[in-house]
C-alpha positions as CSV (number, residue, x, y, z in Angstrom):
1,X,12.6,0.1,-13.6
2,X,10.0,2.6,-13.7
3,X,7.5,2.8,-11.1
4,X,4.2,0.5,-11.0
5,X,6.5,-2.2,-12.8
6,X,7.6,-5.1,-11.0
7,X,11.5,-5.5,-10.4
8,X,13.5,-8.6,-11.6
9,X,12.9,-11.4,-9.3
10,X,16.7,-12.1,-9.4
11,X,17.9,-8.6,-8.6
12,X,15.4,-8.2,-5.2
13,X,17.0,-9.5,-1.5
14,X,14.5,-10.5,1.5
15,X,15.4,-8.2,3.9
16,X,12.4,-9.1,6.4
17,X,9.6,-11.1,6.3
18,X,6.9,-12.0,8.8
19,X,3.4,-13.9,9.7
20,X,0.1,-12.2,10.1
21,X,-3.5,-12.8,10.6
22,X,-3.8,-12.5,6.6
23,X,-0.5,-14.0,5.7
24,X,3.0,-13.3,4.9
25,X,4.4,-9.4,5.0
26,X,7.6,-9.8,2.7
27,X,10.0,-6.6,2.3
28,X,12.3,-6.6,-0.3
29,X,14.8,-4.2,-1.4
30,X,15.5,-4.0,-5.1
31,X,19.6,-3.4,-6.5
32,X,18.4,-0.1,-7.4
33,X,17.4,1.1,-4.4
34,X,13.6,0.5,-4.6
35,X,11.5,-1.5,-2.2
36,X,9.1,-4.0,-2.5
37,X,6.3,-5.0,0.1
38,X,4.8,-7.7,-0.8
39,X,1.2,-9.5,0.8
40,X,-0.8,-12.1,-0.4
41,X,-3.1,-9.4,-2.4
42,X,-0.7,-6.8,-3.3
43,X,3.0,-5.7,-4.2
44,X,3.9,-1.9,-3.6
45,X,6.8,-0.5,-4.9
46,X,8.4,2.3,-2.8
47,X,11.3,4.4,-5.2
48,X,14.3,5.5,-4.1
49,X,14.1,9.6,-3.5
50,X,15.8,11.2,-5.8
51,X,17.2,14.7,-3.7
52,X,18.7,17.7,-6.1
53,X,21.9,18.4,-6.5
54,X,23.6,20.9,-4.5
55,X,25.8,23.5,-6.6
């Protein structure tokens, strides 16, 4: 997935979720290593860093 996409709902795990004064705060973590926060009004996608290889 590239990023500003949305992941495959099948391939994301609820790691945490939680109540606030606007609603539910869901965190998600993707099978590739992204993250998902989700809120009523949004959905950010956090990618996975990506460090250089050592040689």
């Amino acid at each position: 997935m590239h990023s500003g996409h949305l992941h495959d709902p099948l391939a994301l795990t609820v790691t945490s979720s939680h109540r606030t004064s606007e609603g539910v705060v869901s965190y998600l973590r993707c099978a590739c290593g992204a993250w998902e926060v989700r809120t009523p009004a949004t959905v950010a996608t956090i990618r996975p860093r990506r460090f250089p290889a050592i040689d």
